[in-house]
Structure formats: structure tokens, C-alpha cells
DRENTI-346263 format. One line per field, with one value per residue: chain; y, x, z of N, C-alpha, C in turn; residue in three letters. Coordinates in steps of 0.1 Angstrom, whole numbers. Each point is the difference from the previous one (the first is absolute). Layout:
// residues N
chaine = c(A:...)
n.v = c(Y:...)
n.u = c(X:...)
n.w = c(Z:...)
ca.v = c(Y:...)
ca.u = c(X:...)
ca.w = c(Z:...)
c.v = c(Y:...)
c.u = c(X:...)
c.w = c(Z:...)
residu = c(ALA:...)
// end
This chain:
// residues 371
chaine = c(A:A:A:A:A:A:A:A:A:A:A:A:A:A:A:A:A:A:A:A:A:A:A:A:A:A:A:A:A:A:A:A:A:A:A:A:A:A:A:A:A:A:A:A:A:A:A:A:A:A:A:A:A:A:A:A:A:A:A:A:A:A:A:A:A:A:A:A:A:A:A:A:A:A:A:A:A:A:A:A:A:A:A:A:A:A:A:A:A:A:A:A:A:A:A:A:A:A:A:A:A:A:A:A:A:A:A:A:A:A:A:A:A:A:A:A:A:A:A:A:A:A:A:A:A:A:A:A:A:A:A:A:A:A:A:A:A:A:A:A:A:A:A:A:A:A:A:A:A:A:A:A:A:A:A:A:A:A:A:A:A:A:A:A:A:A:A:A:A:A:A:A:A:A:A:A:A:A:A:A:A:A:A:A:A:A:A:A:A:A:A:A:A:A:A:A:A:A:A:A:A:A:A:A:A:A:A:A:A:A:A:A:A:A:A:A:A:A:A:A:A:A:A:A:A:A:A:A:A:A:A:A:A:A:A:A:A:A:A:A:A:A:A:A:A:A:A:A:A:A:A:A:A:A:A:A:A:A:A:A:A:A:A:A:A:A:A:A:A:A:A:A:A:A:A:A:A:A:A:A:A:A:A:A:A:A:A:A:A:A:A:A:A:A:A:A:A:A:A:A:A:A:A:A:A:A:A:A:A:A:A:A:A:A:A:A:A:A:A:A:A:A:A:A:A:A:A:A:A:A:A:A:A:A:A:A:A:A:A:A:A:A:A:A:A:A:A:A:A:A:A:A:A:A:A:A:A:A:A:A:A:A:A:A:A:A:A:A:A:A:A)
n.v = c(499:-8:-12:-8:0:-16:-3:-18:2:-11:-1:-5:-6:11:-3:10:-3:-7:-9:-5:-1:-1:-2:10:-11:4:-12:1:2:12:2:11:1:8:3:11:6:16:7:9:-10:7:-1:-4:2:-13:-3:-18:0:-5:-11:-1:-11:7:6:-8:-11:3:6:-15:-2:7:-7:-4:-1:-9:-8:7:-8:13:3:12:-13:-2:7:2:-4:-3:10:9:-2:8:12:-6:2:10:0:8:9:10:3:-5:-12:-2:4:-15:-4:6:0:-6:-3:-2:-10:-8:2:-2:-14:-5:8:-7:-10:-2:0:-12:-4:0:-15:0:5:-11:-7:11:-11:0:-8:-15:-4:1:-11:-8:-9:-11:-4:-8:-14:-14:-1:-4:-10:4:-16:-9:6:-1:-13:-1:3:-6:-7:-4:-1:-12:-4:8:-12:12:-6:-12:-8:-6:-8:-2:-15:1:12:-5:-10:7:14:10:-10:-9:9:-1:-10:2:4:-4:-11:4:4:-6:-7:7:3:8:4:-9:5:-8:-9:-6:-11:-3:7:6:1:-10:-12:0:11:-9:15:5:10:-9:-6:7:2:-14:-2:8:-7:-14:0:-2:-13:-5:7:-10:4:-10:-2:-11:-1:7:4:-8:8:-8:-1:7:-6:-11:2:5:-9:-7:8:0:-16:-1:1:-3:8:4:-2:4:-13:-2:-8:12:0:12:12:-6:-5:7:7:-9:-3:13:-7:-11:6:-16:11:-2:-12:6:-12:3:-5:11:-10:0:19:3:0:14:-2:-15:-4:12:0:-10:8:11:-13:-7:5:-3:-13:4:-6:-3:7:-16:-1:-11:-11:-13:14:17:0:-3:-12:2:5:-5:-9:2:1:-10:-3:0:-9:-5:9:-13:-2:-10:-15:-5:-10:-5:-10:-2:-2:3:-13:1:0:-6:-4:1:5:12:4:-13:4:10:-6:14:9:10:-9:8:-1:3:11:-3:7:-12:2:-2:-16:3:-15:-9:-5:-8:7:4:6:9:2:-1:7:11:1)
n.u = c(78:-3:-5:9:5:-1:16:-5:5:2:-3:10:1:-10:-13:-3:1:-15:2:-9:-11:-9:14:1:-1:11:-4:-6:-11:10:12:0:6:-4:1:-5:0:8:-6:1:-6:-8:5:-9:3:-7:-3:-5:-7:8:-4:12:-3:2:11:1:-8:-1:15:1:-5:7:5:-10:0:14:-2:5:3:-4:6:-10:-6:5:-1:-4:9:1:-14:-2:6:-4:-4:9:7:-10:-5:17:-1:-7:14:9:8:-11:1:12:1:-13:5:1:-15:-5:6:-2:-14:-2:10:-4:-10:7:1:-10:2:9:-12:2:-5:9:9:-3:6:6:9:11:-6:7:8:-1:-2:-3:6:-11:11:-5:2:0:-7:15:7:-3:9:-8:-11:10:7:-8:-1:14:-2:-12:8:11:-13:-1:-9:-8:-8:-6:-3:-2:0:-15:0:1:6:-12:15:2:7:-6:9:-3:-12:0:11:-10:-14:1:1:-8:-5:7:-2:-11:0:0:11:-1:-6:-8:-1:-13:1:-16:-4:-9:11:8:3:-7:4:10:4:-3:-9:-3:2:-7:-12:3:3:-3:-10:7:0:-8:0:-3:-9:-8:3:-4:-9:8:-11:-3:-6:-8:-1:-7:7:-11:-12:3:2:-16:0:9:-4:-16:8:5:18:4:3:-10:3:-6:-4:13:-9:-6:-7:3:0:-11:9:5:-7:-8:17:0:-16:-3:13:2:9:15:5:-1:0:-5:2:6:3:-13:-1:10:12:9:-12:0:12:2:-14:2:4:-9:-7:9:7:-12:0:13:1:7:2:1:6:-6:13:-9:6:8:11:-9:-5:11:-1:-9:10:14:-10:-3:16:5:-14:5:-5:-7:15:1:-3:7:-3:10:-3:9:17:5:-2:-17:7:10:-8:-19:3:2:-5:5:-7:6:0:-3:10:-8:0:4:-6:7:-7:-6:5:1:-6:-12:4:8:-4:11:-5:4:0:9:-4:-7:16:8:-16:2:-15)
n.w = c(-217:-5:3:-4:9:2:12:0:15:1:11:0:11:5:0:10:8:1:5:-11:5:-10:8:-5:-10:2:-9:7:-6:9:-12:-5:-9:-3:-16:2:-13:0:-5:11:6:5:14:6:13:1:10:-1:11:-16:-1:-12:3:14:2:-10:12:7:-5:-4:12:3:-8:-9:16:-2:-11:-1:18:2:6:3:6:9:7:-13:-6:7:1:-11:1:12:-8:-9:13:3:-14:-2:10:-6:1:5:-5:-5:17:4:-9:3:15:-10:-6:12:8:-12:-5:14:-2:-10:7:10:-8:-3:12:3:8:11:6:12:-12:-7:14:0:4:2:12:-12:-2:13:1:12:-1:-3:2:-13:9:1:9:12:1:13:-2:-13:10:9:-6:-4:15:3:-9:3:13:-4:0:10:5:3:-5:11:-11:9:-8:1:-1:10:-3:11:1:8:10:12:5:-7:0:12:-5:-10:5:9:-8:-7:10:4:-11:2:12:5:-13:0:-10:15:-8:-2:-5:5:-13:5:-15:9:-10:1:1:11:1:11:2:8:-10:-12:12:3:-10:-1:12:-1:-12:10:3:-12:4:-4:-18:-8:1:-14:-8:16:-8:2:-11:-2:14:-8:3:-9:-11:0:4:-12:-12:4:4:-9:9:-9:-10:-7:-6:-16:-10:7:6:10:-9:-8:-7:-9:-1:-2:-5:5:-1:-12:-6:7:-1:-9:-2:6:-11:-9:-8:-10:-5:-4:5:6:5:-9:7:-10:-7:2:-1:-8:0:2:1:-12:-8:-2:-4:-7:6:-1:-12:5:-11:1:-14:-4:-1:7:0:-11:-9:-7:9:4:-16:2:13:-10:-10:6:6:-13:-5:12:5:6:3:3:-10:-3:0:-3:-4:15:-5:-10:-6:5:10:6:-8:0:11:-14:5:7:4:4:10:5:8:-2:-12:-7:-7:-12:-3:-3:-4:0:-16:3:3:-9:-6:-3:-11:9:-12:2:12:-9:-4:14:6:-13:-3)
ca.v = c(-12:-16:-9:-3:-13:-3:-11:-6:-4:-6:-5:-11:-2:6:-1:-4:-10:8:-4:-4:-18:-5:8:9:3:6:-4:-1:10:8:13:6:15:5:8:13:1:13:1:4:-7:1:-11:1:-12:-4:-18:-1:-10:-13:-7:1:-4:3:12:-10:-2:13:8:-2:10:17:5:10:16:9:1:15:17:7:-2:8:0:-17:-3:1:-12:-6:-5:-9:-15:-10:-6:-9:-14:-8:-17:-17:-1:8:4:-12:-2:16:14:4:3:12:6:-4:10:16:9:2:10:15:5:6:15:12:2:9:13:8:3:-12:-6:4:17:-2:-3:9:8:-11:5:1:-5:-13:-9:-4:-14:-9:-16:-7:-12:-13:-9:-12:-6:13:9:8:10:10:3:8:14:7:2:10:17:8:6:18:3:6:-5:-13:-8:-15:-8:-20:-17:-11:9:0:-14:-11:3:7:3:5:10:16:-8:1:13:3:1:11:11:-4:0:13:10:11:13:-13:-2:-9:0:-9:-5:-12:-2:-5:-6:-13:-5:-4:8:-5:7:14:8:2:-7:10:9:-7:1:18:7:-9:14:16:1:3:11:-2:13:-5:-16:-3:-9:-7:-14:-3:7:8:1:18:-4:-6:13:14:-4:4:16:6:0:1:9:0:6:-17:-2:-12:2:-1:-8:3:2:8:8:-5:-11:9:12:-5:5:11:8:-4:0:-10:0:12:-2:-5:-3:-8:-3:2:-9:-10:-2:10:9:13:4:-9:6:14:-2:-4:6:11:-3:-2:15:7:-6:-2:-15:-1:-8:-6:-4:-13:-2:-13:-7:2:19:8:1:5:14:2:5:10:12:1:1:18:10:-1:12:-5:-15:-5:-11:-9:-13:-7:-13:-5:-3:-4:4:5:17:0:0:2:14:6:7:-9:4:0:13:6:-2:1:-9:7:-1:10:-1:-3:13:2:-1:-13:-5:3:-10:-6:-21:-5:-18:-13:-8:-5:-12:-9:-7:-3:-11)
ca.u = c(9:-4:9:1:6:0:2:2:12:-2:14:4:14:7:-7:5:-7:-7:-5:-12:0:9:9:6:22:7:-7:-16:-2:-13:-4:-3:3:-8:5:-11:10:-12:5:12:11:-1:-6:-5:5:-6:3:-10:5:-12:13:-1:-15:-13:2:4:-14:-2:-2:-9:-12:3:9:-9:-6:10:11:-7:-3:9:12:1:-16:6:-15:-11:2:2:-10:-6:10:-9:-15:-2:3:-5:-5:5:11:-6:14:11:14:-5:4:12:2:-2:10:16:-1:-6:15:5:-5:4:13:-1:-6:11:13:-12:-4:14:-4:0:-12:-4:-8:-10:-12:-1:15:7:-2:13:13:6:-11:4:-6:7:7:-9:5:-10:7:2:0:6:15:6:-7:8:8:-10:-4:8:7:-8:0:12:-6:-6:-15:-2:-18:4:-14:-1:-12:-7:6:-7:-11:-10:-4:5:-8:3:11:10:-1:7:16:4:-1:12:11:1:-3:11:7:-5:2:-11:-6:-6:-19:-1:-12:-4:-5:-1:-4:-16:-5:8:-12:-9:6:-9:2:-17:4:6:14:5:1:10:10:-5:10:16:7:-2:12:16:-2:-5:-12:-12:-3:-6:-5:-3:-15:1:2:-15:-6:1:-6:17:11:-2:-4:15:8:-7:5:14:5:9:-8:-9:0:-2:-4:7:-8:-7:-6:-12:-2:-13:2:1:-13:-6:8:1:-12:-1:10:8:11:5:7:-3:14:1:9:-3:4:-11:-15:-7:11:1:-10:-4:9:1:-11:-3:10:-8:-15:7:6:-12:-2:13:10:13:9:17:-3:5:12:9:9:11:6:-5:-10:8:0:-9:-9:5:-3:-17:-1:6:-12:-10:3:10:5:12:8:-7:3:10:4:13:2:-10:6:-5:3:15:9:-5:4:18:3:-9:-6:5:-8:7:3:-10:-11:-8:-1:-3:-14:9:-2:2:-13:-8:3:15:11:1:2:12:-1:10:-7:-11:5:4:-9:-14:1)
ca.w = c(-1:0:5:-4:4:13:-4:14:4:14:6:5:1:14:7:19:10:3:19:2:2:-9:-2:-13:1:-10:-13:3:-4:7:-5:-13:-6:-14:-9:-14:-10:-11:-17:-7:7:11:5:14:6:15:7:5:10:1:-9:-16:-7:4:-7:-10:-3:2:-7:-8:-1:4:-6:-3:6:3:-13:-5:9:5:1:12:5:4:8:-7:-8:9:6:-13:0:13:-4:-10:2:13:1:2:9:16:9:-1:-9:-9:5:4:-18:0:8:-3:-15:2:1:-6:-5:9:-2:-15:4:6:-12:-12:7:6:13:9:1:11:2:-9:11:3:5:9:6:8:-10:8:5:5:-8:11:-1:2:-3:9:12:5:13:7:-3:-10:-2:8:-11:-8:1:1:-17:-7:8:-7:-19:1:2:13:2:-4:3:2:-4:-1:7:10:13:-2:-7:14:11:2:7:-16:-4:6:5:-10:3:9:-9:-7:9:5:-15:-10:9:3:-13:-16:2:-5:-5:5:-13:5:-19:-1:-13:-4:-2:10:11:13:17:1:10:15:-1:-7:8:13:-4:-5:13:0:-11:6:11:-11:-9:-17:-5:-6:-4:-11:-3:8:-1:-16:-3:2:13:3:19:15:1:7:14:7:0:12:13:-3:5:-17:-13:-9:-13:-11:-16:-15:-6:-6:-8:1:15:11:12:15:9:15:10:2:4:10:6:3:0:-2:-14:-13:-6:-13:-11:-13:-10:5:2:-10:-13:6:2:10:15:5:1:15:9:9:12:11:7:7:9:9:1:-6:-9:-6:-7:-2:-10:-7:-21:-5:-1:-6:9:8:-2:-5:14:10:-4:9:19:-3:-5:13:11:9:-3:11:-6:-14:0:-6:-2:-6:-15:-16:-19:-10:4:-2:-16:-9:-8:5:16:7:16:16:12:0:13:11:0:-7:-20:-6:-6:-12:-8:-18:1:-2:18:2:1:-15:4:-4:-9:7:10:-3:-5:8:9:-4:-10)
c.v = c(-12:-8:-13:-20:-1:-10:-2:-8:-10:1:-12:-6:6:0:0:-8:15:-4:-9:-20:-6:12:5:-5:7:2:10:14:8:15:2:13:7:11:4:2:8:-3:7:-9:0:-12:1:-14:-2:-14:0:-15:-13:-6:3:-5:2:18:3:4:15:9:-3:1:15:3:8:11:11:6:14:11:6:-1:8:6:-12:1:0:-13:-12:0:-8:-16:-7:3:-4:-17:-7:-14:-12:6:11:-5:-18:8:9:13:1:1:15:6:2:11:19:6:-2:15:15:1:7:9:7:3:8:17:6:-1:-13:-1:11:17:-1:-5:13:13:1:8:-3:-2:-13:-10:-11:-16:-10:-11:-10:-11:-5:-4:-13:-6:10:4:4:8:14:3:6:15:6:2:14:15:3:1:13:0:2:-8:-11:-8:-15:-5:-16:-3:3:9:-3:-13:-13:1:11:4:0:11:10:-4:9:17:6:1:7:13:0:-1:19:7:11:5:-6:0:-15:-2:-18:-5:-16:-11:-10:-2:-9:-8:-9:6:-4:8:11:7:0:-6:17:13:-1:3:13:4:-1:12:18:1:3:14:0:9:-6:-17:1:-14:-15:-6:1:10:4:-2:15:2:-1:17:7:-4:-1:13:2:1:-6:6:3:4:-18:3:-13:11:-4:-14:4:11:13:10:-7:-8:9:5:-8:-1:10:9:-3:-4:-7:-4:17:1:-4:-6:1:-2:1:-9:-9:8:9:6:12:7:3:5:11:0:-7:4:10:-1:-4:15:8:-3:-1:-13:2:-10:-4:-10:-14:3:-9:-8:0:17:2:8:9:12:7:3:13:12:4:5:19:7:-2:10:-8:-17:1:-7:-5:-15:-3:-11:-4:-12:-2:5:8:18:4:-2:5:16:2:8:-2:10:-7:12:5:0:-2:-10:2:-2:18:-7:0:18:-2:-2:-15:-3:5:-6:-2:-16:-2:-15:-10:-10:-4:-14:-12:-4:-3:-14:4)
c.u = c(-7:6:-2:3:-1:11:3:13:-1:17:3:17:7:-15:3:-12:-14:-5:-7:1:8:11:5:15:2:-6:-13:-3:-16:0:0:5:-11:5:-9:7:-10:5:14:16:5:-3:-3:3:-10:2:-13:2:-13:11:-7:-12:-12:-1:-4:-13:-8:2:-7:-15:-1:7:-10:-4:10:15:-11:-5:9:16:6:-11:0:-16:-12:5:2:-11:-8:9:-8:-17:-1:2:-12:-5:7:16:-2:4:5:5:-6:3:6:4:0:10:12:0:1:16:10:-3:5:15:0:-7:12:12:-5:0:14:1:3:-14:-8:-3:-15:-12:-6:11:5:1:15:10:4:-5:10:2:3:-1:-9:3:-6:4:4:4:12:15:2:-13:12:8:-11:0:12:5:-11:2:11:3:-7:-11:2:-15:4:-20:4:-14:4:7:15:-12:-13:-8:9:-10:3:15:10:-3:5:11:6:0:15:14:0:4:17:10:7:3:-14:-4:0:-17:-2:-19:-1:-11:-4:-3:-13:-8:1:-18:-5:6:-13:-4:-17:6:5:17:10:3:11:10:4:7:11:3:2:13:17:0:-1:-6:-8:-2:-12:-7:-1:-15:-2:-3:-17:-11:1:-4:14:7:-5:-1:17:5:-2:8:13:5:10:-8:0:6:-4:-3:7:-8:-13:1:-8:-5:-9:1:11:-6:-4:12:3:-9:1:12:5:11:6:10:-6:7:-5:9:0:5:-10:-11:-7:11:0:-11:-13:4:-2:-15:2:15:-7:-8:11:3:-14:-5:8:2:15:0:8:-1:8:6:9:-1:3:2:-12:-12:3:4:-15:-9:7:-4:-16:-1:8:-13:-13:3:7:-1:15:7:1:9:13:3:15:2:-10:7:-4:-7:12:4:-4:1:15:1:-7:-5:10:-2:19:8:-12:-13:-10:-1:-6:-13:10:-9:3:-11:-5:6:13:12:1:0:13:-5:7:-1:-18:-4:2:-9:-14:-1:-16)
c.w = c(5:6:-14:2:19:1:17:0:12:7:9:1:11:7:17:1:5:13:-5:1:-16:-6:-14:-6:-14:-14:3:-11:3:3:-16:-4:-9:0:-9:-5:-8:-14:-1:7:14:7:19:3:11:5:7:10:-4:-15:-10:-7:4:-10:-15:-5:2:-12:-15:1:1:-17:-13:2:4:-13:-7:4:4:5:14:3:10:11:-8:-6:15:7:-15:0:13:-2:-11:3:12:0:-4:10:15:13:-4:-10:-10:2:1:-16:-1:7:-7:-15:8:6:-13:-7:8:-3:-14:-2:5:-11:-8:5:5:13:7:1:13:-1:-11:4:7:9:12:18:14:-8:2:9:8:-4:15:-5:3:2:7:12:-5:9:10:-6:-11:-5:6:-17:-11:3:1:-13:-2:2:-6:-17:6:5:14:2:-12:5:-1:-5:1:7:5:10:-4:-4:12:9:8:3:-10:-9:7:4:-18:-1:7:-1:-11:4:4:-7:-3:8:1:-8:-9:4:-9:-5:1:-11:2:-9:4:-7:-6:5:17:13:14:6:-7:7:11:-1:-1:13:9:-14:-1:14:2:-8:3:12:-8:-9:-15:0:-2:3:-8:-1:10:-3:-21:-8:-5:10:6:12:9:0:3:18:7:-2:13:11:-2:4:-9:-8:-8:-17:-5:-10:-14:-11:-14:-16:-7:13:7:7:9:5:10:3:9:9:13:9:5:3:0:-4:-10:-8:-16:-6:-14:-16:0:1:-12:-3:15:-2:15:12:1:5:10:8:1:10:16:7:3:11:9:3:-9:-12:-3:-9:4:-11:-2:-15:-5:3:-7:8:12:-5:-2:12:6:-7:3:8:1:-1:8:11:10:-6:2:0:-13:4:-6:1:-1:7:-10:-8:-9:11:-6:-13:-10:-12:4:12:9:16:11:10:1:15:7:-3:-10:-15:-3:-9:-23:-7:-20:-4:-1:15:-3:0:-12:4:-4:-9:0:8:-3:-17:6:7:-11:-10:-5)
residu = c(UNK:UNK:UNK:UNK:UNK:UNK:UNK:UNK:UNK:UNK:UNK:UNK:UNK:UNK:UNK:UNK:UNK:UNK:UNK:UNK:UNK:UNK:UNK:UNK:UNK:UNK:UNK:UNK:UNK:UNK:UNK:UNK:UNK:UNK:UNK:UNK:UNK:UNK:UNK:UNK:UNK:UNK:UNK:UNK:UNK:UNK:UNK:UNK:UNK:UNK:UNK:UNK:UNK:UNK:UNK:UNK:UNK:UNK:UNK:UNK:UNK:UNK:UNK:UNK:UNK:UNK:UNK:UNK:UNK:UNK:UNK:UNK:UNK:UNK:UNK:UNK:UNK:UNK:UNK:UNK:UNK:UNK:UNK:UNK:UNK:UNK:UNK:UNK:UNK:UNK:UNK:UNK:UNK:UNK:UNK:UNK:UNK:UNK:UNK:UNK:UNK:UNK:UNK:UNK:UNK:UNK:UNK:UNK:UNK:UNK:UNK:UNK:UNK:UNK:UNK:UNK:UNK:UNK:UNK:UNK:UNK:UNK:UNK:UNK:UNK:UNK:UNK:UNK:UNK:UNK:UNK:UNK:UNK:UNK:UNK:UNK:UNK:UNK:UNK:UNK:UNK:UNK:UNK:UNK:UNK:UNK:UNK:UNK:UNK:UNK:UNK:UNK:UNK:UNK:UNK:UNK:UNK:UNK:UNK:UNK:UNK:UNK:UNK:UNK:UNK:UNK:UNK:UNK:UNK:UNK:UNK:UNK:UNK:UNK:UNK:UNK:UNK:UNK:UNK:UNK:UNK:UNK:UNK:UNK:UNK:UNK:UNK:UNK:UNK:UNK:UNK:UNK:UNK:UNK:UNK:UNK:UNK:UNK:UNK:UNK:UNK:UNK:UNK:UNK:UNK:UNK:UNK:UNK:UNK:UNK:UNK:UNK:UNK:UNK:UNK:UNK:UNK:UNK:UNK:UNK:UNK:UNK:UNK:UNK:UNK:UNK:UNK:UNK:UNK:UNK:UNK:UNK:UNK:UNK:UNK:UNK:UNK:UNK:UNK:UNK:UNK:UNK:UNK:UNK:UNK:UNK:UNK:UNK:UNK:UNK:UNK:UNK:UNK:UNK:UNK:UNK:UNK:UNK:UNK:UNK:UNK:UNK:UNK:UNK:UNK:UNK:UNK:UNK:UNK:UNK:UNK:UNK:UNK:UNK:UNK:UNK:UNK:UNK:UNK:UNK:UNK:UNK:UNK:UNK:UNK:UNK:UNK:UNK:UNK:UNK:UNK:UNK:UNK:UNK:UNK:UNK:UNK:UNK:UNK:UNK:UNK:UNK:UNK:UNK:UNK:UNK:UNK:UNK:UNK:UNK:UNK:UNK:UNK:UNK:UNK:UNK:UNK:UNK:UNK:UNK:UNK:UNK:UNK:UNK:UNK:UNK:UNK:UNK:UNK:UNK:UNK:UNK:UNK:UNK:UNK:UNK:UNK:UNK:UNK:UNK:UNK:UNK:UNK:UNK:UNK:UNK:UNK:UNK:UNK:UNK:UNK:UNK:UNK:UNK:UNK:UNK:UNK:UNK:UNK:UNK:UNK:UNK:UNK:UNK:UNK:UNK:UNK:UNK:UNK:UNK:UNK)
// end
């Protein structure tokens, strides 16, 4: 069975806010749908974390090397799609292109086959994955009203990211910390997101260690993207003496740009993101090299249901994994398919068992945001 067709979807109109200096609104367009489409009508669904015309552009270069292959072959056709492209995209908006064709392709292998994605990765080592409530810091009171709406949408593990923490000064970072902590009570796991990707990020190492300690006193699992995101030196020198586990990566690109994380034990989270560094391909590959080294994998996942089924069937086909990200509120978690993800009493998401990711699009709502 062939593939026959590619078609791009941008979204807009429910855009969140992403932390960053020049702020995200609503219009902004900075995600992507893609749709393979076999001969016999079948179709794979993926999303990719880079706007419509950067996508656009992309599959118009990929689109020769991909209208006539296979149809349930998604890692052979998705690495031929990244060594055909090296000399005009070798990783950016090119790989993230690619991210978004290779989960479409693994979801249209699993329809082809009957199988969910995660027993085709090789088979499922949990059912059930924990998600945590992704949202941004703000200013202390209506950061308390944030975490309280969020605990009574089911999230037992909640991550604070960006502005303001990390962009005043010390005593407003641990006044926010604190109130968090305070907000949540004891059995909410909190996670800590300083977004060291935002452009000209001020703070090095010693900012990141005094901050790492303050956080050890509130019982954070992780602190993320405390130094810029390709300072491997900074991060193997804070893993070292960090009293908090270190995560990063959702930035990067291509297993190869993880390996000197991995090799050299930068961290003891890993984040990719599979809507950015290569697809379900990519990710499973660098979650092994991760689990060989005994770094925890957690996938990054700020940006739709689709991305969000696609991590929960990684983290089913990893020996050990422990989260997968959720971005709430969102329109485009919360609407984009007919049976939108909610954690359960205990906090929990079922791993999806139909074949391909296991969802259907709700076109309705991909009528309403796309264009």
C-alpha cells in the first residue's frame, strides 16, 4: 500500500500564551497538523510544533521523496525523507516537517496493521502514564488561582514554566515557589520550568545551582531548562551538584544532537519532543539510549492531542517512564479529537489501545482552528 497524498493544516484562533519575551496571542500560528493519505484511503495523522508555511515549505521539498512510498514503513521512509534533505534543512523547521510526516506515517502503520502504535514500537510496558499539568507562572495570587483550577481538572503532577521566575530576582522566585508548594499541598509533584530557551536567557551556572538549592527545599522533581539549551558543559557541571534532578532538550533536533547529552550525563531528564526532533521514530531511539544510561525519559508536549497521543504511546514502550506533559487548558488538547484526554481519579490517562495513536480528529473543531 502506497502513500499517495500529503495534506497541511495550520492552526489558529486558540493559540495559549508560550512564556516567551515576544508574547504568543491567540491568531499566532505555531502549530501544524499533517495528514498521509494511502491509496486505499486511509489516513495517519501527525502535528508538528512550527507554523504552516514553514511546514508548507518543507513538505515541498520532502514531497518527491515521500508521494509513492510505502505506507507501513514510517522509520525507513522518514529516515530517506532526513538523508535526502541534508543540504537544504538538516534538523530546524525541516525535521520538525519530518516529526509531524513520521507520526503521521506510525499512526497509518497502526490502522494498516490493527495494532496500536505502542505494541508496534514493540509492546506495552504500562497502560497508564501519569500526565502533568503544564502551565506558566504568574504573579503569586493568580499563580494560587492557576494551580488550584488545575488540581480540580485531576492533575496529581503539575510543571510551572518561564516569566516571571528567573527574570526578577531571587526572592521572587522562591515567594512563587512557595506558593506553589502551598497552593498544592504535599501530594501534588511539582516540576519547575525556568524555559532557558527564551532568547538571550541572562542567568550560567551559578545562578542555576542557588536556584536548584531554593527548589530542593519545596520538593521539585525536576528543574528544566535552567541554562540555554546548548550549554552541555553548564549542564553536565549542574547535574553534577544539583540537589534536584536537571532536565532539557525539548529544543533539540535528531538523535545526534542528543547523544553528548546522554553520553556524558548531562542530565537526568531527557525531554524530546516528538513533534520537533524527528517524529516517533527519533524519540523511541533516543529514550533507548536514555534508559541505557539511566536517564529518565519525559517527553516534551507543548501542542496538541495529537502530540499528546503520540507521547503516550512512547512512554507505554519505554521499560521505565513516568510522565508525559499536558498542556492545559487548550483548544487544541481539549477539542481537537472526539475523546478528548482526562486523568482519571487517581491522575492518571489510559494509554489509547485502538490501532494507529487511537483517536479520531474531530473535523469540526479542526474546521474551526485550521486554515
Amino acid at each position: 500500500m502506497n502513500i499517495i497524498d500529503i495534506r497541511v493544516t495550520g492552526l489558529k484562533g486558540a493559540t495559549v500564551e508560550g512564556g516567551w519575551a515576544d508574547e504568543l496571542k491567540p491568531e499566532d500560528d505555531v502549530h501544524t497538523i499533517v495528514e498521509v493519505i494511502a491509496e486505499d484511503g486511509l489516513i495517519g495523522v501527525g502535528s508538528v510544533f512550527t507554523s504552516k508555511a514553514l511546514v508548507l515549505g518543507a513538505v515541498q521539498l520532502l514531497r518527491p521523496f515521500l508521494i509513492g512510498e510505502r505506507a507501513d514503513e514510517p522509520a525507513r521512509v522518514s529516515e530517506r525523507l532526513r538523508q535526502s534533505s541534508f543540504w537544504q534543512g538538516r534538523g530546524g523547521s525541516v525535521e520538525h516537517a519530518i516529526s509531524g510526516i513520521d507520526i503521521a506515517l506510525w499512526d497509518l502503520m497502526g490502522k494498516i496493521c490493527g495494532q496500536p502504535v505502542s505494541r508496534l514500537l514493540g509492546g506495552n510496558y504500562r497502560t497508564r502514564i501519569k500526565p502533568y499539568g503544564s502551565i506558566l507562572f504568574d504573579e503569586a495570587g493568580p499563580l494560587r488561582e492557576k494551580l488550584q483550577g488545575t488540581v480540580a481538572r485531576g492533575f496529581k503532577a503539575i510543571k510551572l514554566g518561564w516569566r516571571p521566575f528567573g527574570r526578577r530576582d531571587a526572592r521572587t522566585d522562591e515567594l512563587l515557589i512557595q506558593t506553589a508548594r502551598d497552593a498544592v499541598g504535599p501530594n501534588v509533584e511539582l516540576m519547575v520550568d525556568a524555559g532557558g530557551s527564551e532568547q538571550f536567557w541572562p542567568h550560567g551556572y551559578k545562578w542555576a545551582l542557588n536556584a536548584a538549592k531554593m527548589l530542593a527545599n519545596y520538593d521539585i522533581v525536576w528543574f528544566e531548562e535552567a541554562l540555554p539549551p546548548d550549554d552541555l558543559e553548564g549542564f553536565i557541571e549542574l547535574r553534577r551538584h544539583s540537589p534536584v534532578p536537571i532536565a532539557t532538550g525539548e529544543v533539540l533536533t535528531r538523535r545526534q544532537s542528543f547523544r553528548p547529552f546522554l553520553e556524558q550525563h548531562a542530565v537526568d531528564v531527557i525531554q524530546p519532543d516528538c513533534t520537533k526532533c524527528g517524529g516517533i521514530t527519533e524519540a523511541i531511539r533516543i529514550a533507548w539510549m536514555a534508559y541505557d544510561r539511566n536517564i529518565l525519559y519525559v517527553p516534551h508536549g507543548w501542542n496538541t492531542a495529537i502530540g499528546l497521543a503520540a507521547d503516550l504511546h512512547l512512554t507505554a514502550a519505554v521499560p521505565v517512564a513516568r510522565y508525559v506533559e499536558f498542556l492545559t487548558p487548550s483548544p487544541y488538547i481539549d477539542e481537537l479529537i472526539l475523546e478528548p484526554f482526562r486523568p482519571d481519579a487517581e491522575g492518571y490517562l489510559n494509554v489509547p489501545d485502538k490501532p494507529g495513536l487511537g483517536f479520531e480528529l474531530n473535523r469540526e473543531a479542526l474546521k474551526r482552528y485550521g486554515f
